[in-house]
C-alpha positions in Angstrom: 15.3 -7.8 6.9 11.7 -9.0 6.1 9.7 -10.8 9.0 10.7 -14.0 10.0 7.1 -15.3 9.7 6.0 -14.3 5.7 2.2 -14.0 4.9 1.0 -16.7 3.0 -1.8 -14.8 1.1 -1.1 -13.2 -2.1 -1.0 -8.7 -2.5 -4.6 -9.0 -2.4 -7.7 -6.7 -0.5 -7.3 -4.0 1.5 -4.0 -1.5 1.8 -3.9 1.3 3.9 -1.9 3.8 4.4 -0.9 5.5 7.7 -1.0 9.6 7.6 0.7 11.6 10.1 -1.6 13.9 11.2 -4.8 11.5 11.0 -2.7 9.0 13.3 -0.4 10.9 15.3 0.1 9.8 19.2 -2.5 6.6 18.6 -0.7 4.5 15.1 -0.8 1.4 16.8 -4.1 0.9 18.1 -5.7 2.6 15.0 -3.5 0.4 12.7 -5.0 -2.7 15.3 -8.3 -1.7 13.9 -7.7 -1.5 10.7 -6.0 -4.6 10.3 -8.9 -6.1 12.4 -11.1 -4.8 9.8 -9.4 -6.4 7.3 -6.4 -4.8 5.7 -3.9 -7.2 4.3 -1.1 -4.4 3.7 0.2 -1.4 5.5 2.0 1.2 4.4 3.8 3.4 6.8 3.9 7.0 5.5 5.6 9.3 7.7 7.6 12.4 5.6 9.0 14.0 9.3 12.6 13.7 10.2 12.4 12.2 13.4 14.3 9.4 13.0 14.1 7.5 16.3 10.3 7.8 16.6 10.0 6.4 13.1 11.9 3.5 13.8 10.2 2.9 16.9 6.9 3.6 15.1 7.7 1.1 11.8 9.0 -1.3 14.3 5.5 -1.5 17.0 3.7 -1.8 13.2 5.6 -4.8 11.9 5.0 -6.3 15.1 1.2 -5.7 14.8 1.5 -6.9 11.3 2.9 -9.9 11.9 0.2 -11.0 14.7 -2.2 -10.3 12.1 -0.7 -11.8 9.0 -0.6 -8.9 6.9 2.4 -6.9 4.9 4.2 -4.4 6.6 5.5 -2.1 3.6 7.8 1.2 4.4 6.9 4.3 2.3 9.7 5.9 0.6 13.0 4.8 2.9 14.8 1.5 2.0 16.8 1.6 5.0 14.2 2.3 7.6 12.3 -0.7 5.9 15.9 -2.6 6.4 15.9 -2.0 9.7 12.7 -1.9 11.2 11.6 -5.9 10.5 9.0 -4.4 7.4 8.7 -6.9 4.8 9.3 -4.3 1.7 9.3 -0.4 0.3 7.3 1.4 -1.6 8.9 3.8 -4.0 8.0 6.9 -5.9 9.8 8.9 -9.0 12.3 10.4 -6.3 13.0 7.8 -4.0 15.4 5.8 -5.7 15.4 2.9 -7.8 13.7 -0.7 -7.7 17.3 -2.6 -8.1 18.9 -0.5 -5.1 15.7 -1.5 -2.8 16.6 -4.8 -4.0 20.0 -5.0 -3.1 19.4 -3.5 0.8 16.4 -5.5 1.4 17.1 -9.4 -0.6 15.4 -11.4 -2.9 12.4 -12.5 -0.8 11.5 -8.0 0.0 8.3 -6.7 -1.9 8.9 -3.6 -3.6 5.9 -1.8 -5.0 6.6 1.2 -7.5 4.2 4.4 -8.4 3.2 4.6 -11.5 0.8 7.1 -11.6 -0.7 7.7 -15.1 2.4 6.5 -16.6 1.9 2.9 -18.5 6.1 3.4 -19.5 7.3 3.2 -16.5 4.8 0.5 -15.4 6.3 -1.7 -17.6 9.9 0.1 -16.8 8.9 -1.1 -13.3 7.9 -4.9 -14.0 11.7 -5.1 -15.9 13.3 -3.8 -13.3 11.5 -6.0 -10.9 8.6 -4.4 -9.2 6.4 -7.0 -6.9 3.7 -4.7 -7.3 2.8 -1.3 -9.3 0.3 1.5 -8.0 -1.9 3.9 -10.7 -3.3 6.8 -9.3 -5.0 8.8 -8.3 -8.3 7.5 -9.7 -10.5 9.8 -7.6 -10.0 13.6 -6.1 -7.7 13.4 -3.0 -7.5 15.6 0.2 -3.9 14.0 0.5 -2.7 14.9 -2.9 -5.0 17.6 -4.4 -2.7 17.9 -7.1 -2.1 14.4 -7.9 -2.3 13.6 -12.0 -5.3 12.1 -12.4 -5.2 8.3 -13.6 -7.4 6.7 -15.5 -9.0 2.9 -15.2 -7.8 1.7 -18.7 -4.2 1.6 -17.0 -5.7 -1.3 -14.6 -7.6 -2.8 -17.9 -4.2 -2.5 -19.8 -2.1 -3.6 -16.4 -4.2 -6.5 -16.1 -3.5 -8.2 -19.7 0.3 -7.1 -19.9 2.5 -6.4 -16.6 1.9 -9.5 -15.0 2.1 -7.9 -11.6 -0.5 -7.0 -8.9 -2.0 -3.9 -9.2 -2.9 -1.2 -6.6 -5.6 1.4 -7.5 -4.8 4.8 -5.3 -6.4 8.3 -4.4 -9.7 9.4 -3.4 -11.3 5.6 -2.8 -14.3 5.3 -0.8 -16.7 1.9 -0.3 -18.6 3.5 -2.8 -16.1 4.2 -5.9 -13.6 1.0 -5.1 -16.0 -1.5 -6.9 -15.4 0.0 -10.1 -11.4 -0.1 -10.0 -11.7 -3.7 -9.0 -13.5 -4.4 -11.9 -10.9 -2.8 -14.0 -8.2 -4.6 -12.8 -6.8 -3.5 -9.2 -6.1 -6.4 -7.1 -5.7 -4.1 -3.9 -7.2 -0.3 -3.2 -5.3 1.7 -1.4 -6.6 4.3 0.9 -5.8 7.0 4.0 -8.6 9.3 4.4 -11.7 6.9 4.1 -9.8 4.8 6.7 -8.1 7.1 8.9 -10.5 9.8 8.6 -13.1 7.5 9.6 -15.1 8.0 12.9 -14.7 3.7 13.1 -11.7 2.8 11.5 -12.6 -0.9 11.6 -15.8 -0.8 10.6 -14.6 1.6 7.1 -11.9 -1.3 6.7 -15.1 -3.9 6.8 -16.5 -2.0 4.0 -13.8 -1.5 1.8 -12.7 -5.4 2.7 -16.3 -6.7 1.3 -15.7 -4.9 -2.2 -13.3 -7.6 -2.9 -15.4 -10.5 -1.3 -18.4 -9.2 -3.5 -16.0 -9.2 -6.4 -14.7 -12.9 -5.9 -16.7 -15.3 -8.1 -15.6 -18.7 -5.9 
């Protein structure tokens, strides 16, 4: 079930997303410093079938999550999400549909969908009851080489007729996010330029003051 103690800030800012090799042996403390950089939302990506770590793992995260009122979000398994206090799931084309997240995880449980370059299922997603939807990747990735490449009309387009928060993925740096805020994302989500970094709080500061700049209030 989601966290007893629910965020009170919209999906907005910073997402990041855990990679197992760039994190392995230290997740917690470099999550820490990311979310002390600023990153509202974590997604915990871990493709491995060590099941008991990755419990313990997801678990230790929505605990650090919660102390710093951001979104735990599980990558990929409803039920480890069900079970290890995150508030939601993210899903992509083979890991099972939006109304069967639903079901496991209740009404209150964000699930975010990948879209990719596809504006169909985008709005496939938003019927079915997305909280979110993700287009990407915008820029070349070292996670996904081979990732279609998106294009920022889909934010432009997302931003006048899905109605739902959008997350810009793949290849984003301090220096390119601007751009896809502009077009419409409401949070970037990155691994590389955050876990790859040589300061992981200090890249999250960065990428954190795109969407400060960006806020006319």
């Amino acid at each position: 079930m989601a966290l007893g103690i629910f965020p009170s800030h919209p999906l907005h800012g910073l997402y990041v997303i855990t990679d197992t090799a760039l994190c392995a042996g230290h997740i917690e403390s470099r999550v820490e410093q990311a979310l002390l950089g600023g990153a509202r939302v974590v997604q915990y990506r871990d493709k491995s079938d060590d099941s008991a770590r990755r419990l313990a793992e997801a678990r230790a995260l929505a605990g650090l999550c919660r102390d710093h009122g951001a979104l735990l979000i599980i990558n990929d398994d409803i039920e480890l999400a069900a079970s290890s206090g995150a508030h939601g799931v993210h899903l992509g084309r083979e890991d099972g549909a939006c109304a069967v997240a639903r079901a496991v995880l209740g009404p209150e449980a964000i699930i975010g969908i990948s879209c990719y370059d596809d504006f169909d299922r985008a709005r496939q997603a938003r019927q079915e009851g997305a909280d979110y939807i993700a287009f990407g990747r915008f820029f070349p990735s070292q996670t996904k080489p081979g990732a279609v490449q998106a294009d920022p009309d889909l934010l432009r387009r997302g931003r006048t007729e899905l109605d739902r928060p959008l997350v810009a993925i793949g290849g984003i740096t301090p220096e390119n996010g601007r751009s896809l805020i502009a077009a419409g994302a409401q949070m970037l989500a990155v691994i590389q330029a955050v876990f790859g970094a040589p300061d992981i709080r200090a890249a999250c500061e960065s990428l954190t003051a795109l969407f400060i700049e960006d806020d006319p209030s």
